[in-house]
C-alpha positions in Angstrom: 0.0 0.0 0.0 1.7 3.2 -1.3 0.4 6.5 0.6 0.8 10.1 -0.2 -0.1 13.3 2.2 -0.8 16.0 -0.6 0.5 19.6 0.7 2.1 19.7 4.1 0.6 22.4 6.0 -1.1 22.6 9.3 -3.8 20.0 8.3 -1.2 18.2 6.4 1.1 17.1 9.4 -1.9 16.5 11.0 -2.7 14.1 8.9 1.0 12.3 8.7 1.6 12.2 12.0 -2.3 10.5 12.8 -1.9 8.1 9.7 1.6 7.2 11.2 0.5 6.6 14.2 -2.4 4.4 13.6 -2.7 2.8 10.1 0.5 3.1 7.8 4.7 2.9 8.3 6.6 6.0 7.7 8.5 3.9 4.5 4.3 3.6 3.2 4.1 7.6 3.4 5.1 9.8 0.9 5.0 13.9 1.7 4.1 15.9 -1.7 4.5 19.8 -1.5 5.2 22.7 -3.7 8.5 23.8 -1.0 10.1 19.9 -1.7 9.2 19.9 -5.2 7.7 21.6 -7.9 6.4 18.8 -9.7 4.4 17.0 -7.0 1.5 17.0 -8.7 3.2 14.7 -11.8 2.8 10.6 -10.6 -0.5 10.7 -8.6 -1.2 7.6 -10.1 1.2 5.8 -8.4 -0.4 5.7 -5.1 -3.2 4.0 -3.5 -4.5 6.9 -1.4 -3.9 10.3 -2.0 -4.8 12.0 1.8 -5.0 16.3 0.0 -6.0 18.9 2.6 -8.6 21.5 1.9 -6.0 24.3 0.4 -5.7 22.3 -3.2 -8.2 22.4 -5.7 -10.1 18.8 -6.8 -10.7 20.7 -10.3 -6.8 20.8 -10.9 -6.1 18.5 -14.0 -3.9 16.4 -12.2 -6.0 15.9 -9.1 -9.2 14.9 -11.5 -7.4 12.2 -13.1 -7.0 10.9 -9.5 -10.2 11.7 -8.1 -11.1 8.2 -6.9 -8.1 7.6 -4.4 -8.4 10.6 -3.0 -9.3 11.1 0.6 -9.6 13.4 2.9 -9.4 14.1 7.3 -13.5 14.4 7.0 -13.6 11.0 5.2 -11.7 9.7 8.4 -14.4 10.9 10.8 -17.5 10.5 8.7 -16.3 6.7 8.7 -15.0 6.4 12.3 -16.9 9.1 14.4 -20.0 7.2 16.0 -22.2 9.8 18.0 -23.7 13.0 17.4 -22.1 15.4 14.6 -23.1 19.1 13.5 -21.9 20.3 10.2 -21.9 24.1 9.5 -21.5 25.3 6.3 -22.4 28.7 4.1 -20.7 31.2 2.6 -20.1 33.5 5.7 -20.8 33.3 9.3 -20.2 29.8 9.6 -17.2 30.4 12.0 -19.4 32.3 14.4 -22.4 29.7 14.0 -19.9 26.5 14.8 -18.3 28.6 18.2 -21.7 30.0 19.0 -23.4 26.2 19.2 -20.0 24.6 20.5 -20.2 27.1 23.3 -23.5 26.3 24.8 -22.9 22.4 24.3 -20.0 22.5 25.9 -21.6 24.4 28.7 -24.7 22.2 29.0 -22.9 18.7 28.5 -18.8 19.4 28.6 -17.6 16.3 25.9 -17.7 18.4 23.3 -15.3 19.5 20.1 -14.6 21.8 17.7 -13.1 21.3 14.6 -12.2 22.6 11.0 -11.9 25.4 8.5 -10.3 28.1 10.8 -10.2 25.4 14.1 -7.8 22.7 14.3 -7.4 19.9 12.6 -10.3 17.0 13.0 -7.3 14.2 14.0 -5.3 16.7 16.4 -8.4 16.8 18.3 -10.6 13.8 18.3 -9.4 10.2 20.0 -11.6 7.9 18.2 -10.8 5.5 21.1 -12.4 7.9 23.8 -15.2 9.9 21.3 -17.0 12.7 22.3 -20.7 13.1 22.8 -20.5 16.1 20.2 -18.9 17.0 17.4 -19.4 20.7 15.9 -17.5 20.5 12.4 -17.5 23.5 10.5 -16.9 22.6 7.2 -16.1 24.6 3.9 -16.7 23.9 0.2 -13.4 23.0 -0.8 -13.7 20.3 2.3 -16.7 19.0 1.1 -15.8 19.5 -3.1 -13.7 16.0 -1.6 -15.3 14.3 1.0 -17.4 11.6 -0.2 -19.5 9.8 3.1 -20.8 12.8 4.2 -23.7 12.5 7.4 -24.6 14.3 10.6 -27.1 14.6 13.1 -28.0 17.9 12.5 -26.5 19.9 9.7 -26.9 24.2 8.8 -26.7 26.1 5.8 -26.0 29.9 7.0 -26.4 31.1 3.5 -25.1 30.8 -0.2 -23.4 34.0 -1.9 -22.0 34.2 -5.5 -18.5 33.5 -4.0 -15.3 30.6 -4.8 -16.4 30.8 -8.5 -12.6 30.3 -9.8 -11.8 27.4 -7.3 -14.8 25.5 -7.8 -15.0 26.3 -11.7 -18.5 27.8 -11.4 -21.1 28.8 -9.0 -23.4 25.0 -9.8 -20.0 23.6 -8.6 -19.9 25.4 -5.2 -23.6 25.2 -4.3 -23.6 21.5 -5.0 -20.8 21.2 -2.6 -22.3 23.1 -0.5 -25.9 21.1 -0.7 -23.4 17.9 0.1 -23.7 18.3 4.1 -27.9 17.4 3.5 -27.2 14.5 1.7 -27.2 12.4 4.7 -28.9 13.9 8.0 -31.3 13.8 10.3 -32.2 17.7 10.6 -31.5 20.3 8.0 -31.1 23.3 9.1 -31.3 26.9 6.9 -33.0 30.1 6.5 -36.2 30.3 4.4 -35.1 32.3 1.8 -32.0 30.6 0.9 -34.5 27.5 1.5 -37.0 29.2 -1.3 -34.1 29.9 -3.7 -32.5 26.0 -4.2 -33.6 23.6 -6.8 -32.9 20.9 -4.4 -34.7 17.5 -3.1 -34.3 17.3 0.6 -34.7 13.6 2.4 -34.5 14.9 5.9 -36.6 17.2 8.2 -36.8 20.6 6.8 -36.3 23.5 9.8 -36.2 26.8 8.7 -34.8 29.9 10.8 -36.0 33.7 10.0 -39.6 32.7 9.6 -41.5 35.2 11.3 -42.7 32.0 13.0 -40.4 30.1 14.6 -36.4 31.0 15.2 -36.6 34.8 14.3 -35.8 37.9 15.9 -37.4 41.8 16.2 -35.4 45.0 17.9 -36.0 43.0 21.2 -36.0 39.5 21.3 -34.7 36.5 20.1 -37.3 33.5 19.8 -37.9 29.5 19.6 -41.2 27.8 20.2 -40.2 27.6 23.9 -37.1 30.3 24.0 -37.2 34.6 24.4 -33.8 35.5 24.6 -33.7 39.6 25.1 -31.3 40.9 22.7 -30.1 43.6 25.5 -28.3 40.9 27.4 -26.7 39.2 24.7 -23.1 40.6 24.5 -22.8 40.4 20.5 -25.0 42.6 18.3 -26.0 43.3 14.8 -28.2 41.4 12.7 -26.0 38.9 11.1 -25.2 37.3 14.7 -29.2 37.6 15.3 -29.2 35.1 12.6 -26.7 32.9 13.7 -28.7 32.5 16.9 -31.7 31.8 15.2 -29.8 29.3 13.4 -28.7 27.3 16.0 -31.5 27.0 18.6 -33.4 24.1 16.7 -30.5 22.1 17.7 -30.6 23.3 21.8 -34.8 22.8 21.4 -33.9 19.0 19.9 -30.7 18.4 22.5 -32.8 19.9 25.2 -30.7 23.1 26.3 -32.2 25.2 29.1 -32.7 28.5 28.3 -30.6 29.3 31.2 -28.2 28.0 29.5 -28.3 29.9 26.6 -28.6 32.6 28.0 -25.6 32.6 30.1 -23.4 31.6 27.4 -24.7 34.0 25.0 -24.2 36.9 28.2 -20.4 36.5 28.1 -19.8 35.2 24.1 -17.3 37.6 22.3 -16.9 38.7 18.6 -14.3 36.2 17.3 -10.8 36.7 16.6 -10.5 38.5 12.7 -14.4 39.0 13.3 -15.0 43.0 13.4 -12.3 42.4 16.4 -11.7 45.1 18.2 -7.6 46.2 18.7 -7.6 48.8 20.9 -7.1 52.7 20.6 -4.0 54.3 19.6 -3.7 58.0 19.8 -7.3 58.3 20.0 -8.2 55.9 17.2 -10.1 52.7 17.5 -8.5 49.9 15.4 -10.9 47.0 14.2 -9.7 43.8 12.8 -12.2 42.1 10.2 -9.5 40.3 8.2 -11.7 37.3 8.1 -14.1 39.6 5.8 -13.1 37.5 2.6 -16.2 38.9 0.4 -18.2 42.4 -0.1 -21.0 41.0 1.9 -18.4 40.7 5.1 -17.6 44.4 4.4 -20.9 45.5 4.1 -22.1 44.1 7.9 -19.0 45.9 9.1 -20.4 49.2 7.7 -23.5 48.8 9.0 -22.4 48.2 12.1 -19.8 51.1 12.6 -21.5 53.5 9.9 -19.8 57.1 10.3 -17.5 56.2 13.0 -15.1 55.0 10.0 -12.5 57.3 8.6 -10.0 54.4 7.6 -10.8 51.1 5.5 -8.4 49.0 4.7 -9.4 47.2 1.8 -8.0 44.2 -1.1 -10.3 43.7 -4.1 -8.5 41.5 -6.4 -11.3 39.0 -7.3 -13.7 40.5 -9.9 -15.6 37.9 -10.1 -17.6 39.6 -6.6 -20.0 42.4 -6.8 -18.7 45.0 -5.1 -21.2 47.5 -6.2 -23.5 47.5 -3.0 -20.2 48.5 -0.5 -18.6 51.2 -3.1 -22.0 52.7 -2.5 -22.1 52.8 1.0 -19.1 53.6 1.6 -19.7 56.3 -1.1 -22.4 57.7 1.4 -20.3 57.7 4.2 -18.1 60.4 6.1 -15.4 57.9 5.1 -12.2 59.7 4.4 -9.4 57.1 3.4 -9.4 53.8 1.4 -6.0 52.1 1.4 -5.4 49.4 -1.1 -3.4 46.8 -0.4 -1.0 45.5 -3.2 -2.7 44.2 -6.3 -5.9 45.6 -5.4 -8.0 46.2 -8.8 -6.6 48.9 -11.2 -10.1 50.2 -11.9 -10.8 50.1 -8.0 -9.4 53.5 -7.8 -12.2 55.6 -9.7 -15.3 53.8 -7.9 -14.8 56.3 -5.2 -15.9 59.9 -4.9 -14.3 62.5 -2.8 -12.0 59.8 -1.1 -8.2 59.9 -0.2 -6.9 56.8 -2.0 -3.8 55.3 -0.9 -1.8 52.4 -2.6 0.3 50.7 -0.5 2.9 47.6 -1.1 3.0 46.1 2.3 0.6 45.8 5.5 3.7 47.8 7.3 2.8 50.6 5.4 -0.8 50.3 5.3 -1.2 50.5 9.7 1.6 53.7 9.2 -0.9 55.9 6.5 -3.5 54.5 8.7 -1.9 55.8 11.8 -0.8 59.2 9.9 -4.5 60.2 8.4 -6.9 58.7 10.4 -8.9 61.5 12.9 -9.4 61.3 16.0 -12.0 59.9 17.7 -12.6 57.9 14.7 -12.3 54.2 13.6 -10.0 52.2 11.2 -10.8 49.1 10.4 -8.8 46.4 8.2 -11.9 44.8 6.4 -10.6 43.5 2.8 -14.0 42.5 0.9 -11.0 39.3 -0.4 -8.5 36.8 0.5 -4.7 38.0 -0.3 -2.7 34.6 -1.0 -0.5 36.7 -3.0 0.2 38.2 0.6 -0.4 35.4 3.2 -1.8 32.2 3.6 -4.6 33.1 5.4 -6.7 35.7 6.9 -5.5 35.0 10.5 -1.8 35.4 9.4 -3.1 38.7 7.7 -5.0 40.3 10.7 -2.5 38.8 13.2 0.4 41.0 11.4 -2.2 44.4 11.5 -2.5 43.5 15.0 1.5 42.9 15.8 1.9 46.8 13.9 -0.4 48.1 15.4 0.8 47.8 18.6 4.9 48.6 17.4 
């Protein structure tokens, strides 16, 4: 049996080490990675099983030719886990959903994990010898373009933007892979509109959030058919996060959660880290990181929810493929003063915005310094880049973890 580990990053040695140590010799393993050698993509089809991690494209030539040995960490636990699992999944929000229902299980029953996209790997954190009684999984597209034996206990569907068109070839591609966490559950979980918009046949138990019946929100409360959660004692705001409540308390109604539960774990739940995260104030200035703001629709919440108080964004538009149209006209409307591009950022990018100091920059060092230089006081700048920047760093928490690092130089 001849083994390879495709792309040697976090999940990657994850993966090597757990395979090591439970099913395969080191002399089975074989490591392939762009840093040991550019062509480790040419004899796939010399090995049995080709373990890939998220970060590499199924749709690459070489990978399709492949397709059928390949395998993945989620295959692993879909075909080894044996209690009760929770896939999120959508577009956006899906890192605050999986933390937000993780956080209340844990409080109301303890054995609980968390694992994937931005969390750790699912095989540096679950013993499959000593399981837990949960398992929240949030799980991305390019996860699931791979995984074949997807199931769960109760799977959600935050929603589905016009987004990952390049890396899944078209937008069919990425709602289909998407659509592959309802496959095989026992409650499917989304919000009526997005519900109202697929062409899909569903085999579970439909619940829909954002109703105006069950699992919605006013300016006040919060509700489920037995929950009234006021919104005043909640430490998170904004709409969006109203949302991912709604979202999530079908699964405490079917698990049973007290509302005192929920309530005191919602009381003392933070914005995330790279969520609208707030850095501190420098000089009189408020610094906000939202480098996990990877499309306009991220931007736009973080607008909304700090309006005026902006002078600075920090901003990296390099995929066109987005509509950007809705946030160049807010911010258009705002007592915005300064838009600093980050390196590559769209040529035309420059004339969508009237009456605006435009800066382009070639490194995040000098992005925080004009930030620090032209922002008033009083004011707010926030890093919230409507893109990813792979071009830059491999990955939003490496990006908002250097803003942070300047920031405080």
């Amino acid at each position: 049996m001849k083994i390879a580990v495709l792309w040697y990053g976090k999940e990657g040695k994850s993966t090597y080490n757990w395979l090591l140590n439970n099913w395969y010799t080191k002399e089975q393993i074989d490591i392939l990675d762009k840093s040991i050698s550019d062509g480790y993509l040419d004899n796939l089809e010399q090995y049995d099983i080709i373990y890939k991690t998220p970060w590499i494209s199924i749709y690459l030539p070489e990978l399709q030719k492949v397709k059928d040995k390949i395998k993945t960490q989620a295959d692993i636990l879909f075909d080894n886990f044996k209690w009760k699992l929770i896939l999120i999944s959508g577009s956006k929000w899906k890192s605050t959903t999986s933390t937000l229902i993780y956080t209340i299980l844990k409080n109301a029953w303890e054995n609980v994990k968390l694992v994937g996209n931005i969390w750790n790997p699912i095989l540096s954190e679950v013993d499959f010898d000593n399981q837990p009684d949960y398992i929240v999984f949030e799980i991305s597209s390019y996860m699931l373009d791979s995984t074949q034996n997807v199931w769960s206990t109760y799977s959600i569907l935050t929603n589905i933007y016009d987004v990952h068109t390049s890396w899944h070839q078209n937008h069919k591609n990425y709602v289909n892979s998407k659509l592959k966490i309802f496959e095989n559950t026992k409650e499917s979980i989304l919000r009526k509109d997005v519900y109202d918009d697929l062409d899909y046949n569903f085999k579970s138990e439909v619940i829909l959030f954002w109703t105006w019946t069950y699992f919605y929100f006013d300016d006040k409360y919060i509700y489920g058919p037995t929950y009234k959660l006021d919104i005043s004692e909640i430490k998170i705001w904004w709409e969006h996060n109203y949302l991912n409540i709604s979202s999530i308390l079908p699964i405490c109604q079917l698990e049973n959660v007290s509302e005192e539960i929920i309530k005191n774990s919602l009381k003392f739940f933070d914005w995330l880290e790279h969520r609208q995260e707030f850095v501190g104030k420098f000089d009189q200035v408020k610094y906000y990181n939202d480098s996990i703001a990877t499309i306009p629709e991220s931007v736009l919440q973080a607008l909304n929810r700090f309006w005026d108080e902006i002078d600075t964004i920090i901003l990296w538009w390099k995929d066109d493929n987005f509509d950007y149209s809705q946030v160049i006209k807010v911010i258009n409307d705002l007592n915005l003063q300064n838009i600093i591009l980050l390196p590559d950022s769209l040529e035309e990018q420059k004339s969508w915005f009237l009456n605006k100091n435009i800066f382009e920059v070639k490194s995040m060092q000098e992005a925080v310094q004009i930030s620090k230089e032209k922002t008033r006081k009083w004011k707010i700048c926030i890093l919230s880049p409507g893109a990813v920047s792979y071009n830059l760093f491999k990955n939003f928490e490496e990006r908002g973890k250097l803003f942070k690092d300047l920031l405080k130089w």
